[in-house]
C-alpha positions as CSV (number, residue, x, y, z in Angstrom):
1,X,226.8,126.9,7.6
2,X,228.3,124.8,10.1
3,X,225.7,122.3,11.9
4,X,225.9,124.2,15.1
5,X,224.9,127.3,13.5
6,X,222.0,129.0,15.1
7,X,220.8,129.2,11.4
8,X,220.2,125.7,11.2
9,X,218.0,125.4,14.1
10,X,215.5,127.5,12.8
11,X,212.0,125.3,12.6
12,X,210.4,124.1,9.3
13,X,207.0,123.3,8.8
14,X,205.5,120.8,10.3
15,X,208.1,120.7,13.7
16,X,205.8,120.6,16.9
17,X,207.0,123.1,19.2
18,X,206.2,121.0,22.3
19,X,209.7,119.2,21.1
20,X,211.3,122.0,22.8
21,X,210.4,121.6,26.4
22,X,212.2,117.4,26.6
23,X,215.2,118.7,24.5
24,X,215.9,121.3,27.3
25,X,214.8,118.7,30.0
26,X,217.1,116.7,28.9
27,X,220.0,119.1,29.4
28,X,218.5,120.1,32.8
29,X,218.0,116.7,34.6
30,X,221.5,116.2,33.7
31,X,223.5,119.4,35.0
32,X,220.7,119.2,38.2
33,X,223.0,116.4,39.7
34,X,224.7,119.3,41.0
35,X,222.3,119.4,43.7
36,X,223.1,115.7,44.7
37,X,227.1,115.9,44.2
38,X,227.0,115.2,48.3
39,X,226.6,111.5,48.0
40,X,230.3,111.0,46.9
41,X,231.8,113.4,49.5
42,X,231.6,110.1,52.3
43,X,233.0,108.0,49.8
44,X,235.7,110.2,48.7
45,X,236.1,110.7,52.0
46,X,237.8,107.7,52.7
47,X,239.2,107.1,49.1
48,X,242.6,106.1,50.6
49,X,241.5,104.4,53.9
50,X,238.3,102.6,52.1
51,X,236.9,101.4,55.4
52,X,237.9,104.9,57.4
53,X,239.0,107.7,56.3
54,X,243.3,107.9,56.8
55,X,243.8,111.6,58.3
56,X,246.7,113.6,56.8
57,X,249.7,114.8,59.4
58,X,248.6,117.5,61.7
59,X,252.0,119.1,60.3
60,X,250.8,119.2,56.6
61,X,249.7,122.6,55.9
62,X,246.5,123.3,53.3
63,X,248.7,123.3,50.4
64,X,250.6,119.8,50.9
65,X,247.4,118.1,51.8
66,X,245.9,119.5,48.2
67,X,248.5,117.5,46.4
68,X,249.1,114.9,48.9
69,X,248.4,111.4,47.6
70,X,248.5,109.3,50.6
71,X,245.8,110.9,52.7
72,X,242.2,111.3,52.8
73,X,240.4,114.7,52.2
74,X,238.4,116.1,54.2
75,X,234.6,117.1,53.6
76,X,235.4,120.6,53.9
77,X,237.5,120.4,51.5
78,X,235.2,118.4,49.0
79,X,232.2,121.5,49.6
80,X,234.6,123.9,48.1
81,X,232.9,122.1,44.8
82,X,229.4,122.7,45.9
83,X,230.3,126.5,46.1
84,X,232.4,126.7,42.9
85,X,228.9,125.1,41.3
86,X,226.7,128.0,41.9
87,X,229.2,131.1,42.1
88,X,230.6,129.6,38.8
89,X,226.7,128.9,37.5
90,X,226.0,132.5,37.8
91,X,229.2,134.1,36.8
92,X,229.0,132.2,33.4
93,X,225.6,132.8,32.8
94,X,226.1,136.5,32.9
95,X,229.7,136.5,30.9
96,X,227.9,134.7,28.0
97,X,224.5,135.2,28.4
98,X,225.1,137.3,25.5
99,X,227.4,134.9,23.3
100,X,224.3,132.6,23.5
101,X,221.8,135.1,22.2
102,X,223.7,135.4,19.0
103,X,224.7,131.7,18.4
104,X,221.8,129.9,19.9
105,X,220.8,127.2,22.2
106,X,222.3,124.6,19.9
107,X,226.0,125.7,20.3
108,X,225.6,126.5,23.8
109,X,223.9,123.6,24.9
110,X,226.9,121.9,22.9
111,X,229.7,123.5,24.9
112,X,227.6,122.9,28.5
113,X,228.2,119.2,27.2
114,X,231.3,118.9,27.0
115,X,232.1,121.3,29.6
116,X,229.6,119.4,32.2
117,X,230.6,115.7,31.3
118,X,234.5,116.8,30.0
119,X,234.1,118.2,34.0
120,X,233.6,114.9,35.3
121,X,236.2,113.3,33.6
122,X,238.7,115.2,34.6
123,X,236.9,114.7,38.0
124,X,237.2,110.7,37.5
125,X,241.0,111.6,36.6
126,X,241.6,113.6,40.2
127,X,240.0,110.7,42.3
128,X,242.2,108.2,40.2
129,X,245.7,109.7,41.2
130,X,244.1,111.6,44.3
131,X,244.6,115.3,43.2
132,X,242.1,117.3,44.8
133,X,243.0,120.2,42.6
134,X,242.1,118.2,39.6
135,X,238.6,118.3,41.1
136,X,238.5,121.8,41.7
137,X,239.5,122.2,38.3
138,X,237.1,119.5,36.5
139,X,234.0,119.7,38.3
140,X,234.0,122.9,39.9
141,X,235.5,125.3,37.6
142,X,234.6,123.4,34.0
143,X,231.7,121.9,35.1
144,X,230.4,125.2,36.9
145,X,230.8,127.2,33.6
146,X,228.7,124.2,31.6
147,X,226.1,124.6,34.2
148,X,225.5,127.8,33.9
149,X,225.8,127.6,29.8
150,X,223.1,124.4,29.9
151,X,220.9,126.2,32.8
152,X,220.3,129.5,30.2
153,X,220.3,127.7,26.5
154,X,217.0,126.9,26.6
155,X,215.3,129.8,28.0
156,X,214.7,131.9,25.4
157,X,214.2,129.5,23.0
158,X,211.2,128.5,25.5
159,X,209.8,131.8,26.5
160,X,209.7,132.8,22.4
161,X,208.0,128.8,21.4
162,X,205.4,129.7,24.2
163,X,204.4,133.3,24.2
164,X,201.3,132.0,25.3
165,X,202.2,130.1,28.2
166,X,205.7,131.6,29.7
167,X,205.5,130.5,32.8
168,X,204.7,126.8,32.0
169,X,207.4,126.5,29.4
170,X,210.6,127.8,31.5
171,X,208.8,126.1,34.1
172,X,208.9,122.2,32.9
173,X,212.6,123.4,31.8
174,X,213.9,124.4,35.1
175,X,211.9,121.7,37.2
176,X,214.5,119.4,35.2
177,X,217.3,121.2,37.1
178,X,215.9,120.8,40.3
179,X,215.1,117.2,39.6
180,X,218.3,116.5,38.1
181,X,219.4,115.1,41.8
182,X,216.6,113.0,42.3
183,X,217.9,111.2,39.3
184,X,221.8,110.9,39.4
185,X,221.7,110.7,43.2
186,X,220.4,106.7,43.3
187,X,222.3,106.2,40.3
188,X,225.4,107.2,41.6
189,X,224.7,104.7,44.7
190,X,224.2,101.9,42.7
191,X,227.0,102.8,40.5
192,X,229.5,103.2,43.6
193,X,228.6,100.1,45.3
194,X,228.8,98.2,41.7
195,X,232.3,99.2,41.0
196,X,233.4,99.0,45.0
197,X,236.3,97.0,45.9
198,X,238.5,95.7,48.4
199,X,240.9,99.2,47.0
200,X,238.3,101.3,45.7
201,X,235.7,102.8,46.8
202,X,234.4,103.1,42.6
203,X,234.0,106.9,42.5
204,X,235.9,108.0,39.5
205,X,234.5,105.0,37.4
206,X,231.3,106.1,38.3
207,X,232.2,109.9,37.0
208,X,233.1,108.2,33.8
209,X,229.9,106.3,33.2
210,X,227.5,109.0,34.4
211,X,229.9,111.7,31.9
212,X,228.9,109.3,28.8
213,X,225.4,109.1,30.1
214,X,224.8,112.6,30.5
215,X,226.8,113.4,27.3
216,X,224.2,111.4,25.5
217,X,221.4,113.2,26.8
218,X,223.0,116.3,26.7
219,X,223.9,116.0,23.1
220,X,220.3,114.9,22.0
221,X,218.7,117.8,24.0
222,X,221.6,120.0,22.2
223,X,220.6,119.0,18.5
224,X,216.8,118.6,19.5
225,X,216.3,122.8,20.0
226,X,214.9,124.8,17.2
227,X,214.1,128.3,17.7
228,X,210.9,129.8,15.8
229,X,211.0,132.0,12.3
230,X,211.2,135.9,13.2
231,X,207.8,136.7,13.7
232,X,206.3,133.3,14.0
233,X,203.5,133.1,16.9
234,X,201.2,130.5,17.8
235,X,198.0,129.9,15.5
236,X,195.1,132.0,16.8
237,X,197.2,133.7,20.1
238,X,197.7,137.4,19.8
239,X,200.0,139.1,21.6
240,X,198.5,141.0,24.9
241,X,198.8,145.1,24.6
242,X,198.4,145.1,28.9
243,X,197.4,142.3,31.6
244,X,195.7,145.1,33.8
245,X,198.7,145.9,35.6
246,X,200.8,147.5,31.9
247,X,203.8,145.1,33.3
248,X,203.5,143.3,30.0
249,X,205.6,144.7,27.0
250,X,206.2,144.3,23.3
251,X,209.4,146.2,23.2
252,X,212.8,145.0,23.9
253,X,215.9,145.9,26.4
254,X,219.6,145.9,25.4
255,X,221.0,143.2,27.6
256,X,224.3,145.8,28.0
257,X,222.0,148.4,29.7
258,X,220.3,146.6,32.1
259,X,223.0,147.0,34.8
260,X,221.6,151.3,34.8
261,X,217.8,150.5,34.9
262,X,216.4,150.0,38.7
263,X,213.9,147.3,37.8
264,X,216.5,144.9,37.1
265,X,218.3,145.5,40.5
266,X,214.8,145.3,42.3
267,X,214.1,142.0,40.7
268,X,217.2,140.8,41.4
269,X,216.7,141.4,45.1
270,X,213.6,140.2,44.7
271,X,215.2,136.7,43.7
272,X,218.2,136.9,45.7
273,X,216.4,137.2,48.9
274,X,213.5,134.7,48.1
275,X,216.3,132.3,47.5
276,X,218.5,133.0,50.4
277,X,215.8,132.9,52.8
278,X,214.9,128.6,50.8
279,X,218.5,128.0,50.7
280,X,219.0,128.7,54.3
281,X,216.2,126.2,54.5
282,X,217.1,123.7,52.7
283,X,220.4,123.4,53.6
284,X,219.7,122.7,57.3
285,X,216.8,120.9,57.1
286,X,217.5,117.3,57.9
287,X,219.4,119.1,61.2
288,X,216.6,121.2,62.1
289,X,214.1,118.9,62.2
290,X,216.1,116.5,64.4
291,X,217.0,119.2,66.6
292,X,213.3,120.8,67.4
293,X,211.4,117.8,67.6
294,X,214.6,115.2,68.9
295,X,212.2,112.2,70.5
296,X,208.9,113.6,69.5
297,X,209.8,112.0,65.6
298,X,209.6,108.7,67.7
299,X,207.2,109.5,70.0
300,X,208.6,109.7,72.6
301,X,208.9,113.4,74.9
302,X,212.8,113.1,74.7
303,X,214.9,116.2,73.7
304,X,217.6,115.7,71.0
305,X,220.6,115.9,73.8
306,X,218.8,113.2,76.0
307,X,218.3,110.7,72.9
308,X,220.7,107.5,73.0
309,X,222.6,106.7,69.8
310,X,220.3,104.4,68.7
311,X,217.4,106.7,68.7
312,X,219.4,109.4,67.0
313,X,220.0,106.7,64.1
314,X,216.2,106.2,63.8
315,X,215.6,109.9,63.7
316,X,218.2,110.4,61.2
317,X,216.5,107.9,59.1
318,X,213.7,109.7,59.3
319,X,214.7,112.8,58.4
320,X,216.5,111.8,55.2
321,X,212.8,110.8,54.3
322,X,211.7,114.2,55.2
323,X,215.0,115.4,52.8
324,X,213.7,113.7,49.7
325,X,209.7,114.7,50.4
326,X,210.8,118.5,50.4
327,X,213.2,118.0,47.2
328,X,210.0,116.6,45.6
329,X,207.9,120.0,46.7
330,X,211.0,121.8,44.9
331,X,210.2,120.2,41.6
332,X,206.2,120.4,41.7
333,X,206.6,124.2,43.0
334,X,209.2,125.2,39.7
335,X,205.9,123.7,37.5
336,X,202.9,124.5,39.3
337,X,203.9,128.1,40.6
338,X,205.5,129.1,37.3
339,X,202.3,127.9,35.7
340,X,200.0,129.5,38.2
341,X,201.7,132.8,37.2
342,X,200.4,132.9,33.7
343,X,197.4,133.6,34.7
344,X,197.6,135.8,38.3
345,X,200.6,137.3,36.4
346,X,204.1,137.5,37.8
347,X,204.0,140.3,40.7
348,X,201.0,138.7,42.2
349,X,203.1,135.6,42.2
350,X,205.7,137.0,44.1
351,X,203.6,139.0,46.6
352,X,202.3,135.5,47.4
353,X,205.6,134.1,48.0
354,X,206.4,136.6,50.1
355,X,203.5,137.2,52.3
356,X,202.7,133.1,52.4
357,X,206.6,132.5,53.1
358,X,206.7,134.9,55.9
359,X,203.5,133.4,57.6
360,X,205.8,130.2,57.4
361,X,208.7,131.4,58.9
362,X,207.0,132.9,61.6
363,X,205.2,129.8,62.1
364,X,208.3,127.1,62.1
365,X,209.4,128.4,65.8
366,X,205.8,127.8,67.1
367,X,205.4,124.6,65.2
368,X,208.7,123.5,67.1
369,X,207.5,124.7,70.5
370,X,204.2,122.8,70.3
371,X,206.2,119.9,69.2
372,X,203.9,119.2,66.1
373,X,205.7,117.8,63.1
374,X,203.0,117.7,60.8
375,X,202.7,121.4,60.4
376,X,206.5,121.8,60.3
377,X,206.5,119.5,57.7
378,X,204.0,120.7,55.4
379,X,205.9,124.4,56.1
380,X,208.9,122.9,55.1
381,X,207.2,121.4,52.1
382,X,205.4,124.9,51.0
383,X,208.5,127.1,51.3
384,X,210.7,124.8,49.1
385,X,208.2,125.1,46.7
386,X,208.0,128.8,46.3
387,X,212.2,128.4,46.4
388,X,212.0,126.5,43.3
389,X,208.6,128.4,42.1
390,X,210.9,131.5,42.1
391,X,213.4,130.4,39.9
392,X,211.0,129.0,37.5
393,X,208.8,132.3,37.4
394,X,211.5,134.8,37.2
395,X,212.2,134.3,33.2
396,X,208.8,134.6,32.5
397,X,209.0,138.0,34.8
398,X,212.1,139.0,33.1
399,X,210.3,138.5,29.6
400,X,207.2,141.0,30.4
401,X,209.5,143.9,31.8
402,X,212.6,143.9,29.5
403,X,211.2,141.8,26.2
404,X,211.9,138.8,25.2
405,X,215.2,140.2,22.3
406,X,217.8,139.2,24.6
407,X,216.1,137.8,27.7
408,X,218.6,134.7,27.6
409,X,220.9,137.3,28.1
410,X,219.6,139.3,30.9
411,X,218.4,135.9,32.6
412,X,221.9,135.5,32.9
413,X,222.8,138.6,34.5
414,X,220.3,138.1,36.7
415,X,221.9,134.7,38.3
416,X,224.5,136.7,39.8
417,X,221.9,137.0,42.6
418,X,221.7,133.4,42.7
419,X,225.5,133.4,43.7
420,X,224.8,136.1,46.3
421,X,222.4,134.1,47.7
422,X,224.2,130.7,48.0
423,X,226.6,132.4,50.4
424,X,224.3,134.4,52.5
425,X,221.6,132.2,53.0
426,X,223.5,129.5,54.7
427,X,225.7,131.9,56.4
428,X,222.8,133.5,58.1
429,X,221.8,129.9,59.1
430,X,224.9,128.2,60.1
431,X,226.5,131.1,61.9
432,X,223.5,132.1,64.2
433,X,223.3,128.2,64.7
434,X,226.2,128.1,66.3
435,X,226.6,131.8,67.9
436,X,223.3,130.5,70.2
437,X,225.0,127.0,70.4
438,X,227.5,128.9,72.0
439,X,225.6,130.8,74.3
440,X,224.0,127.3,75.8
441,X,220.6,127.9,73.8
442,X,218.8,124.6,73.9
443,X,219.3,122.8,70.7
444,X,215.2,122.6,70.1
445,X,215.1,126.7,70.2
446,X,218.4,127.2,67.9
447,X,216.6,128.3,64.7
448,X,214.0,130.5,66.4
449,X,216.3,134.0,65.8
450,X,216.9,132.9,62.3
451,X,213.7,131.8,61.1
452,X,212.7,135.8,62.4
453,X,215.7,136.7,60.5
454,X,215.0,134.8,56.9
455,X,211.3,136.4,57.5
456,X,212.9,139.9,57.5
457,X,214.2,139.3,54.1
458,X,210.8,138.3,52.4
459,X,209.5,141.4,54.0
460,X,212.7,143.4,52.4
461,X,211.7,140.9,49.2
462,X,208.0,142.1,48.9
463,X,208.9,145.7,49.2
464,X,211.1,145.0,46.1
465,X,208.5,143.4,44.2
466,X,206.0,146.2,44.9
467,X,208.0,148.6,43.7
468,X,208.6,146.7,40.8
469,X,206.8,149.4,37.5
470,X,207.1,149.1,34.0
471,X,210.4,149.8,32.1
472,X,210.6,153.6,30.9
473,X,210.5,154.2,27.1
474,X,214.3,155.7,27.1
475,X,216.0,152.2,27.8
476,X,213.8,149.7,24.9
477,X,215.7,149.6,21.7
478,X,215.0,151.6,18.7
479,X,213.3,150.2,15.8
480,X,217.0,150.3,13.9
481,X,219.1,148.9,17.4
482,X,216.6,145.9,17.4
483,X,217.3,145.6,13.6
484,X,220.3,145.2,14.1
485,X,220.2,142.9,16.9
486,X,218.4,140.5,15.2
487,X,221.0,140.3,12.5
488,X,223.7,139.5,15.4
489,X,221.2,137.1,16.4
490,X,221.3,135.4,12.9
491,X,217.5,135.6,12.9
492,X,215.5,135.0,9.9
493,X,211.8,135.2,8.9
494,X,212.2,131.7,6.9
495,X,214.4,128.2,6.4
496,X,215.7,128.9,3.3
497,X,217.8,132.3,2.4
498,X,215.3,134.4,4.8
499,X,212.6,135.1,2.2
500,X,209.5,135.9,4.2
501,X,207.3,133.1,4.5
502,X,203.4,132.9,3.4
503,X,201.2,133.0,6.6
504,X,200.0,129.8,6.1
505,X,203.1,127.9,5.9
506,X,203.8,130.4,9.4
507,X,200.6,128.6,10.8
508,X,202.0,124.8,9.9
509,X,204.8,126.0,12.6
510,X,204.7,124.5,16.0
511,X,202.2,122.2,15.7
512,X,201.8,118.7,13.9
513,X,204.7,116.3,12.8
514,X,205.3,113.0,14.0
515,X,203.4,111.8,17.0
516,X,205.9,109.0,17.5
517,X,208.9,111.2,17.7
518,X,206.7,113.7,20.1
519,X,205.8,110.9,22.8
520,X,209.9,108.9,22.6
521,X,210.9,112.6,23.2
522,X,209.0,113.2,26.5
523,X,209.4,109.1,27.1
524,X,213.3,109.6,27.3
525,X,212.9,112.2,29.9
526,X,209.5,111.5,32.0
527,X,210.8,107.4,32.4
528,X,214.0,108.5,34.0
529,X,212.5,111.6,36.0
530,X,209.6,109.0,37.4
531,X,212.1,106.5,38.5
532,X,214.1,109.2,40.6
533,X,210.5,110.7,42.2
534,X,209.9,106.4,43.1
535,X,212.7,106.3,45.1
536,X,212.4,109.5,46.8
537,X,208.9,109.0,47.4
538,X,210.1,105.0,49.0
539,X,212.6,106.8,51.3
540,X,210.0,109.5,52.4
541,X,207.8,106.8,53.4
542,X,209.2,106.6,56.8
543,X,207.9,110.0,57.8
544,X,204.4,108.6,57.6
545,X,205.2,105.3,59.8
């Protein structure tokens, strides 16, 4: 057996299972900088010009200025990135969702190493010679495929260490993701302005250090998984028969047949339009804010088209702090909500997001009319919470209906809807932003219409969820289709040949070991993760001046 075989990750006794959760932190807080890949698109902006950016001919059509070398790119063209990210994220997570049921989170959390940080320095290599294609091709298409292989390793790996606690444990794993920017965001500032020059604005040096950074991490989260013995469960948890509402199961779905069975498709609208209506959020937040309250953030009555350039400076200060406070809310929701829904159970967890998140929609309008920022703000806050507390639930949902056999699998599926929902969400947003732009609407009553609109899809969102019953006998896999599943999956009941183990070396499973390995694991990962929150929570500061 080779050392990536998913063989050798199977746990011995003595091996803590609480291991797990920093080992697929570690792969998440590095792949997350994918949220804060924005702070090089100034800087690469004016790669060429250093000072200002150097505009390529109005003559040069879109094809020159993609191998031109002598110009700067524009901003548009660096977003193309951004999209590739998350159409590429879920696209790959579906393709090999599978692949990584039967080899493990070992190998795949391998390959979304090398992928992620190979990515970036072929990304370094673009910015060097100024090929823009090269970073279309590094970062966006590599690097998109190893975040969507890193984003599902450690799912259900998680979901079958903590039977017990679902929620929490994919929870803590995909908090990393969203916190993943709060981390490589400051780093890559103090990186860039280190290696800046007189020629060089130090971009694609600071791609090569981050790609050995994260490669370390990645690596050591990669060979820190370990997946439980075939039948192993915690000491003294049994397995529920029904929470109340039967949504619950002990059998197991064929990740193949899920595209026929209607639950899957109504929770994947169910997370496709909880996260269109947050992404439409979060993508025009810092602009929204200064636009419905323009001098009222200073105190002043002024509306944003009367406010002098200095004044708009101090409000955009201010709303970059009100940026960072809502990507903290992001993180805490992915933990707490996900949590929460272990014990009010997924579907109740949903109807809250929907029926709380429509009340907040509704109320953003008024909160801009009656000019008070403190309600906007905490509305703000609580929405981007249950945006992040609906990724971090939905495995744990995906678990009870289908089973937990192949729900790495179907989890990737499933993040097509993420895809879908990274283009409609800020579609609906930008385009109706500037259709009543064009039609002379004050810039203060803008996002009224599509606040009404992004309400209308929780409402289409908690229909879903309602609907939402338990899976029908006819799709779960046979007693002899889950046997042989499990041999694709390489599973065995033990570490050595697959003789069944005694039930009391079973029990010396998960728990124990060293206590010194236990707290440098979650040291590695809490040390950086609290250093990223300190200087988020330093630049939010100004919204409470």
């Amino acid at each position: 057996m080779g050392f990536l075989d998913k063989e050798r990750t199977i746990a011995g006794p003595g091996f803590n299972r609480w291991l797990v959760p920093p080992a697929a932190l570690a792969i998440h807080l590095c792949i997350g900088m994918a949220y804060g890949f924005s702070v090089f698109w100034l800087p690469l902006s004016k790669a060429i010009g250093i000072k200002e950016s150097l505009a390529c001919s109005k003559d040069m059509s879109f094809l020159a200025s993609i191998f031109a070398s002598t110009c700067d790119w524009k901003i548009s063209m660096l977003g193309w990135i951004y999209t590739m990210f998350f159409v590429l994220l879920g696209a790959s997570a579906a393709i090999w969702g599978g692949w990584l049921e039967h080899v493990g989170p070992r190998k795949a959390g391998f390959v979304a190493a090398l992928c992620w940080c190979g990515g970036l320095l072929i990304s370094a290599l673009g910015v060097y010679h100024h090929q823009i294609w090269l970073m279309w091709l590094g970062s966006g298409l590599i690097g998109g495929i190893g975040l969507g292989l890193g984003y599902i390793s450690p799912v259900s790996t998680l979901i079958k260490w903590f039977p017990d606690r679902r929620g929490m444990a994919t929870g803590m794993a995909i908090m990393g993701f969203g916190g993943g920017a709060l981390i490589g965001s400051p780093l890559a500032d103090k990186l860039m302005k280190y290696f800046g020059s007189a020629t060089s604005v130090g971009v694609w040096q600071t791609f090569v250090v981050m790609a050995v950074i994260y490669f370390v991490f990645m690596m050591a989260g990669a060979f820190g998984y370990r997946i439980p013995p075939s039948g192993w469960k915690p000491a003294g948890w049994t397995p529920p028969v029904t929470n109340g509402n039967a949504m619950i199961t002990q059998n197991h779905v064929h990740a193949s047949k899920v595209w026929g069975i209607p639950q899957f498709w109504l929770i994947w609208l169910v997370l496709c339009l909880n996260v269109s209506a947050g992404i439409g959020v979060i993508g025009m937040a810092s602009p929204m804010l200064q636009e419905m309250f323009g001098g009222h953030l200073l105190g002043a009555g002024t509306k944003f088209t009367e406010l002098s350039l200095e004044q708009k400076s101090a409000i955009a200060a201010i709303a970059a702090g009100f940026t960072g406070l809502i990507s903290l809310f992001n993180i805490g929701g992915r933990f707490v909500w996900a949590s929460c829904s272990d014990y009010i159970g997924r579907k109740m967890t949903y109807v809250v997001f929907f029926v709380l998140g429509f009340v907040l929609y509704v109320s953003l309008p008024w909160s801009g009319a009656t000019g008070s920022v403190a309600l906007f703000v905490i509305a703000v806050c609580l929405i981007l919470s249950m945006y992040g507390g609906g990724f971090a639930t939905v495995p744990a949902y995906l678990a009870d209906l289908f089973g937990t056999q192949m729900v790495g699998a179907i989890h990737g599926r499933l993040l097509t809807a993420w895809a879908t929902a990274g283009i409609l969400g800020p579609v609906v947003v930008n385009y109706m932003r500037e259709y009543q732009i064009s039609l002379g609407m004050p810039r203060e009553s803008v996002y009224n219409t599509t606040m009404y609109i992004l309400a209308g899809m929780l409402v289409l969102g908690l229909l879903c969820n309602l609907m939402l019953k338990p899976i029908a006998e006819k799709h779960f896999m046979t007693p002899e289709e889950l046997a042989r599943e499990k041999q694709l999956a390489h599973e065995q009941a033990s570490v050595n040949g697959g003789a069944v183990l005694a039930s009391e070396v079973m029990a010396s499973i998960g728990s124990g070991g060293n206590p010194a390995a236990l707290w440098l694991s979650w040291a590695a990962v809490i040390i950086p993760l609290a250093w990223g929150i300190s200087i988020t929570l330093q630049k939010s500061a100004v919204l409470f001046k």
